[in-house]
mmCIF file of the N, C-alpha and C atoms, coordinates in Angstrom:
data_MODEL
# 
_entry.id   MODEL 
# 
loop_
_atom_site.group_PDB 
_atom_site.id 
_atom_site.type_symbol 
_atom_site.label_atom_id 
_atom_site.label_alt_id 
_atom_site.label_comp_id 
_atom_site.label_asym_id 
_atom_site.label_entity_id 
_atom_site.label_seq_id 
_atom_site.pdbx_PDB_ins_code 
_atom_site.Cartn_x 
_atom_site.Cartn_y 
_atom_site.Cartn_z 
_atom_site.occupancy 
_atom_site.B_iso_or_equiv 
_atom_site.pdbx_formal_charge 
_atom_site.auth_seq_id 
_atom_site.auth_comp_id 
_atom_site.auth_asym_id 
_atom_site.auth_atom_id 
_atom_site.pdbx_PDB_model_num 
ATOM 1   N N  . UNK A 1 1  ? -15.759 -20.721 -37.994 1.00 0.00 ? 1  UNK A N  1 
ATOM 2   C CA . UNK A 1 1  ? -15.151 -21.203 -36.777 1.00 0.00 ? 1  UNK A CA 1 
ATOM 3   C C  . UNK A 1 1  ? -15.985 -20.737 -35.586 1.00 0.00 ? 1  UNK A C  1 
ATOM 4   N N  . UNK A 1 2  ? -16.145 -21.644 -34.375 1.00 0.00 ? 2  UNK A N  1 
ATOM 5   C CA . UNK A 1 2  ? -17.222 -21.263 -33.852 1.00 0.00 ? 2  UNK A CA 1 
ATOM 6   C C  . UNK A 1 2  ? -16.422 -20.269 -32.414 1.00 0.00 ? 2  UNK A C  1 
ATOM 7   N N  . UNK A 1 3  ? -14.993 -20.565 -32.300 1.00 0.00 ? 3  UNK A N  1 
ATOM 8   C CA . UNK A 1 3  ? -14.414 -19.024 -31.643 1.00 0.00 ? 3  UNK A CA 1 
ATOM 9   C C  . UNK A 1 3  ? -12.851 -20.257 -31.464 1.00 0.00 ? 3  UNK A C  1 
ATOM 10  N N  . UNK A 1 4  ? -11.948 -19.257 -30.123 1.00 0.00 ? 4  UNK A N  1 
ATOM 11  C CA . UNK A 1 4  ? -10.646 -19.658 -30.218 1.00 0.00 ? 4  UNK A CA 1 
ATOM 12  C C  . UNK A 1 4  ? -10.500 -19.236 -28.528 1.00 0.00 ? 4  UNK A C  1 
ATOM 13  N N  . UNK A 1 5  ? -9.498  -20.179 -28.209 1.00 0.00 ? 5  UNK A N  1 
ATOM 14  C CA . UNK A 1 5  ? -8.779  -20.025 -26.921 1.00 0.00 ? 5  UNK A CA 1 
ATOM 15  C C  . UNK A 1 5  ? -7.884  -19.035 -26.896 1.00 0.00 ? 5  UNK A C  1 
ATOM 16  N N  . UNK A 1 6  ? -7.698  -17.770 -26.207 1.00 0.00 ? 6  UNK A N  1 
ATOM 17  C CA . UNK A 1 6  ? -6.807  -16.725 -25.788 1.00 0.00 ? 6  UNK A CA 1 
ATOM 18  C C  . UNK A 1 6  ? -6.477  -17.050 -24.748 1.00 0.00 ? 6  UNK A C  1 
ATOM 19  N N  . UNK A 1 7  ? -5.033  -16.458 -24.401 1.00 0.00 ? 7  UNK A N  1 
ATOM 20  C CA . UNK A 1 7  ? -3.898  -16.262 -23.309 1.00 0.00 ? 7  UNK A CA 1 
ATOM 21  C C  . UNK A 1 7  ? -3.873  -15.224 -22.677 1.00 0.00 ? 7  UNK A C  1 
ATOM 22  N N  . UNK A 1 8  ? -4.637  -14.829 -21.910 1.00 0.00 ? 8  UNK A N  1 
ATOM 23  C CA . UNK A 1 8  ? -4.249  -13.211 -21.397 1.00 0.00 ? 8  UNK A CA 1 
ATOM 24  C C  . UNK A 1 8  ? -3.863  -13.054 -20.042 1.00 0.00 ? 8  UNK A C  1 
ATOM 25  N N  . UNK A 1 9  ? -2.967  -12.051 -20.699 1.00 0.00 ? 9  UNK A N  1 
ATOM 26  C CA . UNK A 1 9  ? -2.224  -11.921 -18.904 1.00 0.00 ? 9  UNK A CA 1 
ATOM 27  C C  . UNK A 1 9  ? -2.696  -11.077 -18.326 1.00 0.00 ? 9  UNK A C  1 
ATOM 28  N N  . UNK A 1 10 ? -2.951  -10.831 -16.484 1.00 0.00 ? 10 UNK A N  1 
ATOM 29  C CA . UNK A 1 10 ? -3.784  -10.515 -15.549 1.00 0.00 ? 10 UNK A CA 1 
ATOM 30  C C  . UNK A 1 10 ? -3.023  -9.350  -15.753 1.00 0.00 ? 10 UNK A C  1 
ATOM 31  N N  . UNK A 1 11 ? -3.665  -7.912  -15.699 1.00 0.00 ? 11 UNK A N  1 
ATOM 32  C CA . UNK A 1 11 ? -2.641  -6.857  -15.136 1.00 0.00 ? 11 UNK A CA 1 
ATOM 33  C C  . UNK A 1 11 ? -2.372  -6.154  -14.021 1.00 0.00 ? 11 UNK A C  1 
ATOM 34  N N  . UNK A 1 12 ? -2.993  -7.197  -12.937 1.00 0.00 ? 12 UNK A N  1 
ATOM 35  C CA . UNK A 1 12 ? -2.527  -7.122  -11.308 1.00 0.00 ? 12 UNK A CA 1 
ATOM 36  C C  . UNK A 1 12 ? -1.329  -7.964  -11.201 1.00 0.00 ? 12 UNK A C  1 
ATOM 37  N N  . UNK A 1 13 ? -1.407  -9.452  -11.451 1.00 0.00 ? 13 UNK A N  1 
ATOM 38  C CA . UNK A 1 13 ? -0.213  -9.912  -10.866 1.00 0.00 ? 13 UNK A CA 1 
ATOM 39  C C  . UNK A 1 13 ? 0.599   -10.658 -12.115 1.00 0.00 ? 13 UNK A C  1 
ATOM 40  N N  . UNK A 1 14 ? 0.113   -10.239 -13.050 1.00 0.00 ? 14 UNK A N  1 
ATOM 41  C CA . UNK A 1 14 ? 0.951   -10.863 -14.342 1.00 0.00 ? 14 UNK A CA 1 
ATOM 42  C C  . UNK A 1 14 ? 0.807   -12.359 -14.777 1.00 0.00 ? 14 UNK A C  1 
ATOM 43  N N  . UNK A 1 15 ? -0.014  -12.914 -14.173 1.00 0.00 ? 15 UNK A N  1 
ATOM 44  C CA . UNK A 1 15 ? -0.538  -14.478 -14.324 1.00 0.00 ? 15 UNK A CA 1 
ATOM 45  C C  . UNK A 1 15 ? -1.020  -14.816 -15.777 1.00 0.00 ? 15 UNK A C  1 
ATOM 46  N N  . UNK A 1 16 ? -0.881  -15.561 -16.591 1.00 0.00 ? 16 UNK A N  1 
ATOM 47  C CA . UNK A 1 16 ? -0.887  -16.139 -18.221 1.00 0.00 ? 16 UNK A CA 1 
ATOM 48  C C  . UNK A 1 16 ? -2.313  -16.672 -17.472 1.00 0.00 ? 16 UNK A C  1 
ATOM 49  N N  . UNK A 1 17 ? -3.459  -17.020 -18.298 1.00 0.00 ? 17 UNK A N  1 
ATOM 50  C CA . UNK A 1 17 ? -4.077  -17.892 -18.203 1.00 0.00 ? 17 UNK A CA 1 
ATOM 51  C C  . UNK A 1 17 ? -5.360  -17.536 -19.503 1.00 0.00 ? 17 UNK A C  1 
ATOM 52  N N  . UNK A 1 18 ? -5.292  -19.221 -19.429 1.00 0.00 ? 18 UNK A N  1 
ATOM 53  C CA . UNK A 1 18 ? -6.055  -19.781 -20.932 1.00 0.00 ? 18 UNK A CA 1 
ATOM 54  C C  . UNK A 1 18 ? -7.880  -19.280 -20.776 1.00 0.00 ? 18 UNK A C  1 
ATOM 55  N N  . UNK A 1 19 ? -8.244  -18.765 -21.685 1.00 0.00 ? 19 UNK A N  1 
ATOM 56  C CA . UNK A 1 19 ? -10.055 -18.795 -21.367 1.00 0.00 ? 19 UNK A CA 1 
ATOM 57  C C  . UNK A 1 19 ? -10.313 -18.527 -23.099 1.00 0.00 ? 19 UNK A C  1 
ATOM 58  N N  . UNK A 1 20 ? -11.636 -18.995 -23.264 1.00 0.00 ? 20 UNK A N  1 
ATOM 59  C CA . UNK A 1 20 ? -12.279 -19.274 -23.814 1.00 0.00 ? 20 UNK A CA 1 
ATOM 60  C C  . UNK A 1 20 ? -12.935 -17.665 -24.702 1.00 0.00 ? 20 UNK A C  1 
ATOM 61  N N  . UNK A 1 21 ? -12.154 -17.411 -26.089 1.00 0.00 ? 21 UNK A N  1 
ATOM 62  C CA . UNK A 1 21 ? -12.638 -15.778 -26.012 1.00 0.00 ? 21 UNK A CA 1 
ATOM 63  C C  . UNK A 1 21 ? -14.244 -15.140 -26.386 1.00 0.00 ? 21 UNK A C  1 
ATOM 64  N N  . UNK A 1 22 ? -14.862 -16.725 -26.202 1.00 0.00 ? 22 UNK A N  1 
ATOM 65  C CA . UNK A 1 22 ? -16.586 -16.523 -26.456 1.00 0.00 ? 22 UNK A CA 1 
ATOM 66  C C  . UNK A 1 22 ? -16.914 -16.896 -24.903 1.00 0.00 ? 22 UNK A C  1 
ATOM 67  N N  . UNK A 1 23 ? -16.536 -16.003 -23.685 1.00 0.00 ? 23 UNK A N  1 
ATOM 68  C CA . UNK A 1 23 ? -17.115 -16.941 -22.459 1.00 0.00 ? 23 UNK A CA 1 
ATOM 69  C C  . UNK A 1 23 ? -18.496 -16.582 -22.036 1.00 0.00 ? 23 UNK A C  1 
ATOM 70  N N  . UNK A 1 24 ? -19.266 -17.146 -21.720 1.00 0.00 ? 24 UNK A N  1 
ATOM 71  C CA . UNK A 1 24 ? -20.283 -17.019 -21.275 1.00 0.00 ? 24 UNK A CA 1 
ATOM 72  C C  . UNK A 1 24 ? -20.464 -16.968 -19.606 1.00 0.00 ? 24 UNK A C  1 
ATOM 73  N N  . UNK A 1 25 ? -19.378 -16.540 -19.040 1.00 0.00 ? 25 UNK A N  1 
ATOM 74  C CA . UNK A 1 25 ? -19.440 -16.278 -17.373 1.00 0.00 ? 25 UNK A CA 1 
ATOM 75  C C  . UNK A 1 25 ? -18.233 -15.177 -17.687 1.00 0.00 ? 25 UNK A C  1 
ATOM 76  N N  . UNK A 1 26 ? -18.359 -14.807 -16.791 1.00 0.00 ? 26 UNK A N  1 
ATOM 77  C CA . UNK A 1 26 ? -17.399 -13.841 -16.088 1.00 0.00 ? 26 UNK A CA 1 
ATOM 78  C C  . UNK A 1 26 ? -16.377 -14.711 -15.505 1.00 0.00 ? 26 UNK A C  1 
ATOM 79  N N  . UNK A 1 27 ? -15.156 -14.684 -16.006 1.00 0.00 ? 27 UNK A N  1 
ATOM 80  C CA . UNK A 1 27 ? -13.521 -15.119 -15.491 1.00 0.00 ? 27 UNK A CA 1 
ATOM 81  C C  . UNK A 1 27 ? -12.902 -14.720 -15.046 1.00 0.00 ? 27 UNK A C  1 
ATOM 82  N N  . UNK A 1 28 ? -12.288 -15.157 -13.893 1.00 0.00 ? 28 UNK A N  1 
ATOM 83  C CA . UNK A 1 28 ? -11.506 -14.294 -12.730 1.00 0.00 ? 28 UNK A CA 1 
ATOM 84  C C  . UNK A 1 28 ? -9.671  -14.936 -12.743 1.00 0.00 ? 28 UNK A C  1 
ATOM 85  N N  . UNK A 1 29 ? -9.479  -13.881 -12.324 1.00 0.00 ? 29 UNK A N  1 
ATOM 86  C CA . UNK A 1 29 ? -7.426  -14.181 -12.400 1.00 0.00 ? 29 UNK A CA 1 
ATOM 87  C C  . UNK A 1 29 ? -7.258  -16.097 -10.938 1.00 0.00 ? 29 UNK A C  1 
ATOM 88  N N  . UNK A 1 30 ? -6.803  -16.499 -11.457 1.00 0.00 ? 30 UNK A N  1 
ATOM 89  C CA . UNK A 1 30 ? -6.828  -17.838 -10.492 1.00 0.00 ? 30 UNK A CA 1 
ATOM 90  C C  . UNK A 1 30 ? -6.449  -17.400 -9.323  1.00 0.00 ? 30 UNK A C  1 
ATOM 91  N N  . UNK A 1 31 ? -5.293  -16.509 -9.428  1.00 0.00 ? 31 UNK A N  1 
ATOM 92  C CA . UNK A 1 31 ? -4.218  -15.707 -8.040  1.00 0.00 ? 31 UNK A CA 1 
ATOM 93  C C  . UNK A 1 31 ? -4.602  -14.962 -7.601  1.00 0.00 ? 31 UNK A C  1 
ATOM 94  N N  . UNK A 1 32 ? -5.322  -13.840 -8.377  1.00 0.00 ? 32 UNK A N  1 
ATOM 95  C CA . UNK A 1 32 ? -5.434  -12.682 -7.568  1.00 0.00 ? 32 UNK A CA 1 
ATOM 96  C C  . UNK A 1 32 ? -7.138  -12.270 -7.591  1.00 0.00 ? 32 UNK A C  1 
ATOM 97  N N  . UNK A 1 33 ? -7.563  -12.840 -8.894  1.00 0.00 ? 33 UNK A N  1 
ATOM 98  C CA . UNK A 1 33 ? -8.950  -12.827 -8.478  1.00 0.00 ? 33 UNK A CA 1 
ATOM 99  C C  . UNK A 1 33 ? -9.643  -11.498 -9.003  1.00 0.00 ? 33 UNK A C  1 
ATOM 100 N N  . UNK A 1 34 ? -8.609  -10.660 -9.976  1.00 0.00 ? 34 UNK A N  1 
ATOM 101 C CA . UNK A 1 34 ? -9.088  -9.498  -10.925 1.00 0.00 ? 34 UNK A CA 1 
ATOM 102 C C  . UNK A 1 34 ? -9.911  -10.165 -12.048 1.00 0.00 ? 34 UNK A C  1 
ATOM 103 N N  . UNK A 1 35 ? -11.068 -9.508  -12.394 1.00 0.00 ? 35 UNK A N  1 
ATOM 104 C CA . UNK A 1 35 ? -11.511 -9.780  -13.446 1.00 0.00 ? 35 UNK A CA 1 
ATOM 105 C C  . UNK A 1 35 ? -10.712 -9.878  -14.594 1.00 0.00 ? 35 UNK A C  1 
ATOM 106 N N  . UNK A 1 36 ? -10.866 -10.992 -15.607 1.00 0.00 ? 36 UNK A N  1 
ATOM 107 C CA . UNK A 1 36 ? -9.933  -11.201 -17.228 1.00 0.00 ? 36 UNK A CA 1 
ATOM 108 C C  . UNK A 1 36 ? -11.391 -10.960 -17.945 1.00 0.00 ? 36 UNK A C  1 
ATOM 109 N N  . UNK A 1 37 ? -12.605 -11.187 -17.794 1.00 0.00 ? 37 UNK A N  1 
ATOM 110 C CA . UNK A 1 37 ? -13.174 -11.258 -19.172 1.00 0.00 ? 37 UNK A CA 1 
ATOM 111 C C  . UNK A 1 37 ? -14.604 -10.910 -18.552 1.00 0.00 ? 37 UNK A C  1 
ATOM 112 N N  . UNK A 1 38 ? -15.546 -10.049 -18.878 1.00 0.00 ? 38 UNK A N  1 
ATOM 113 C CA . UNK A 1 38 ? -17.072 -10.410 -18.576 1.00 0.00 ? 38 UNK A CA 1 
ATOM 114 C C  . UNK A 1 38 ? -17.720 -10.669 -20.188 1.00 0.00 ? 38 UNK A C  1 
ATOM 115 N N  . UNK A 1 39 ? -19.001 -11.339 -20.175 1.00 0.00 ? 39 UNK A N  1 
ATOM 116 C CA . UNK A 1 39 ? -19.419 -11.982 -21.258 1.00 0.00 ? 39 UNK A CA 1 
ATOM 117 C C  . UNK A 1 39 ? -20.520 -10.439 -21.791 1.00 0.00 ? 39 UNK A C  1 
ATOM 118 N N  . UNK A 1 40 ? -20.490 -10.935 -22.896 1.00 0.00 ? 40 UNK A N  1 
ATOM 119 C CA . UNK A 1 40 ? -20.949 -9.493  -24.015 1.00 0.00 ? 40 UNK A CA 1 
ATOM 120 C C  . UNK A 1 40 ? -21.972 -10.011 -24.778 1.00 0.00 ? 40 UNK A C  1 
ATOM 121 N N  . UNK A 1 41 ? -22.127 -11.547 -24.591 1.00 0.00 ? 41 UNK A N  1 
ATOM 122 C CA . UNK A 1 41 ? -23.125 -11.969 -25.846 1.00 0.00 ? 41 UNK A CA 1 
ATOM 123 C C  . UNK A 1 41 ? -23.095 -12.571 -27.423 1.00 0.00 ? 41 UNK A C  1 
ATOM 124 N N  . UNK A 1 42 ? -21.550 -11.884 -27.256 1.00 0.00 ? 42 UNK A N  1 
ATOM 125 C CA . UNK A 1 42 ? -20.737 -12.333 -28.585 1.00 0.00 ? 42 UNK A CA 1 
ATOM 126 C C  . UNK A 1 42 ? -19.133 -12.710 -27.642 1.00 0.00 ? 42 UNK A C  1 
ATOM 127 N N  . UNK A 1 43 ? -18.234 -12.123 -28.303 1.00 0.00 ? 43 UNK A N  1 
ATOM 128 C CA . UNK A 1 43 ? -16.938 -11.946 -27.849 1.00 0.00 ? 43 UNK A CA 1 
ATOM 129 C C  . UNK A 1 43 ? -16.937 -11.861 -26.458 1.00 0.00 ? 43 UNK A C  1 
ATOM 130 N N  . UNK A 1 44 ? -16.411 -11.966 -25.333 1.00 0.00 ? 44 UNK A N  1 
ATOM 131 C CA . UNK A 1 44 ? -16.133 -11.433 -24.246 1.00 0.00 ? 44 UNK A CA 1 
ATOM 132 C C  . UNK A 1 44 ? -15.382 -10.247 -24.374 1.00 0.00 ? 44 UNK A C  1 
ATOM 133 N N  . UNK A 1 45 ? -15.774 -9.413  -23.393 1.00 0.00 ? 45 UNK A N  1 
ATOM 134 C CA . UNK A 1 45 ? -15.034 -8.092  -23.026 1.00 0.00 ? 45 UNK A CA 1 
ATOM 135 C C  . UNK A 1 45 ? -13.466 -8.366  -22.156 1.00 0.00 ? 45 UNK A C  1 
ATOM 136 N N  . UNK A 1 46 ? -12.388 -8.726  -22.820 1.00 0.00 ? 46 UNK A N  1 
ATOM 137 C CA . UNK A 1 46 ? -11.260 -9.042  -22.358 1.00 0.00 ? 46 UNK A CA 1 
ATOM 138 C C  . UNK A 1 46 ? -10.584 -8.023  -21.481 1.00 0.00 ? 46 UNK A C  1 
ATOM 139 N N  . UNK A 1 47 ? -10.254 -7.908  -20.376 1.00 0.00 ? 47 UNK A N  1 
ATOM 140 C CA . UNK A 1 47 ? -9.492  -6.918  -19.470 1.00 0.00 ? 47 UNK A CA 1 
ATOM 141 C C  . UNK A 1 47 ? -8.084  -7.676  -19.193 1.00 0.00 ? 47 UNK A C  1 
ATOM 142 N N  . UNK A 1 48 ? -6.914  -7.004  -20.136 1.00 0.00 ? 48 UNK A N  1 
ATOM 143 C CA . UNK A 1 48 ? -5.603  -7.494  -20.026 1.00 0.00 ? 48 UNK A CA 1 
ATOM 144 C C  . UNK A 1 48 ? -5.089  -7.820  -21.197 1.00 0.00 ? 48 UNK A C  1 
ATOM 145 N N  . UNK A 1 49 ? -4.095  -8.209  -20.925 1.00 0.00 ? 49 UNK A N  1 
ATOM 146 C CA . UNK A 1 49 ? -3.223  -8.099  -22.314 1.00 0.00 ? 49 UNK A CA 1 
ATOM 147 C C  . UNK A 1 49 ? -3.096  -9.532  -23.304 1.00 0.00 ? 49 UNK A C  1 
ATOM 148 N N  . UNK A 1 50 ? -3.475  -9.886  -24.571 1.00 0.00 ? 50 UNK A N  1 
ATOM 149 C CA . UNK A 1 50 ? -4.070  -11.058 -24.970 1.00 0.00 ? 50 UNK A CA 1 
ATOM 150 C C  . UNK A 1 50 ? -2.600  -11.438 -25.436 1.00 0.00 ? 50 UNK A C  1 
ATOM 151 N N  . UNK A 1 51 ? -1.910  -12.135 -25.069 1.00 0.00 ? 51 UNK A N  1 
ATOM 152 C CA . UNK A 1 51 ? -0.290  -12.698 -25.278 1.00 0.00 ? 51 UNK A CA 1 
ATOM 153 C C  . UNK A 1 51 ? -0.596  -13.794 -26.736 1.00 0.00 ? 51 UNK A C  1 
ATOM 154 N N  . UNK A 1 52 ? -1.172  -14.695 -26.429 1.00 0.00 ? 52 UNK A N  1 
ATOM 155 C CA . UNK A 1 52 ? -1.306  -15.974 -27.269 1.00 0.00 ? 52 UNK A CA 1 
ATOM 156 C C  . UNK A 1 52 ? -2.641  -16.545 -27.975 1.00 0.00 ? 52 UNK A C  1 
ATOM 157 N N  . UNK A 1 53 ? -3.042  -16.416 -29.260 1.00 0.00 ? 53 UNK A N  1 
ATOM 158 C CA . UNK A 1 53 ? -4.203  -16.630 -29.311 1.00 0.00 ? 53 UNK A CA 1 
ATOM 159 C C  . UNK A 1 53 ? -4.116  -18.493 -30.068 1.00 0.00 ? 53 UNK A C  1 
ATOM 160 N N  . UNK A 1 54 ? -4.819  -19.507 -29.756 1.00 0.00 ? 54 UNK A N  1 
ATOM 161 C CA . UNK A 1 54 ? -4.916  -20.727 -29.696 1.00 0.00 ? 54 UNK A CA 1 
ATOM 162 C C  . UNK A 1 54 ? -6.152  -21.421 -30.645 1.00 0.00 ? 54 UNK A C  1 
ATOM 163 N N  . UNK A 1 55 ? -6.160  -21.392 -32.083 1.00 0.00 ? 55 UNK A N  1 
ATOM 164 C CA . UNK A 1 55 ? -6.694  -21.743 -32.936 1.00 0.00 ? 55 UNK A CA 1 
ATOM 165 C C  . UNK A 1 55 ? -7.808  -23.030 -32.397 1.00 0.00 ? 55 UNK A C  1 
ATOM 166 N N  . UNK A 1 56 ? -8.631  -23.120 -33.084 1.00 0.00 ? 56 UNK A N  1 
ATOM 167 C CA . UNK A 1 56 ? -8.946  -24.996 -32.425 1.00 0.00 ? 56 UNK A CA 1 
ATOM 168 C C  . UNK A 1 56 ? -9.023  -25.075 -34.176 1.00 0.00 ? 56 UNK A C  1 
ATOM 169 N N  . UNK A 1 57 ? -8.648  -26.594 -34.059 1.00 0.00 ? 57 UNK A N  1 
ATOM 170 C CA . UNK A 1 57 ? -8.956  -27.128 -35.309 1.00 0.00 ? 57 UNK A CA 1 
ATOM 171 C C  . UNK A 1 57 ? -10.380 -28.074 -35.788 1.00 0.00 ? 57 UNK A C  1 
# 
């Protein structure tokens, strides 16, 4: 599988949001604008709490 969509919630303002858990940019909270993820090369380095993880088929 070539990776999967995670849910992680911001732990500044509690915001859900969907990203990509292979990202290749750095992802920011939509609201508040805390970092969720910087890229590692493999996995992203996730900052926050991963609620929902989203298979692709």
């Amino acid at each position: 599988m070539a990776g999967s969509f995670v849910t992680v919630a911001c732990p500044d303002c509690e915001n859900e949001q969907t990203l990509f858990e292979k990202a290749s940019s750095e992802v920011s909270c939509a609201v508040c604008g805390h970092t969720l993820a910087r890229p590692t090369g493999g996995k992203a380095a996730i900052e926050g709490e991963v609620t929902d993880v989203v298979e692709a088929r």
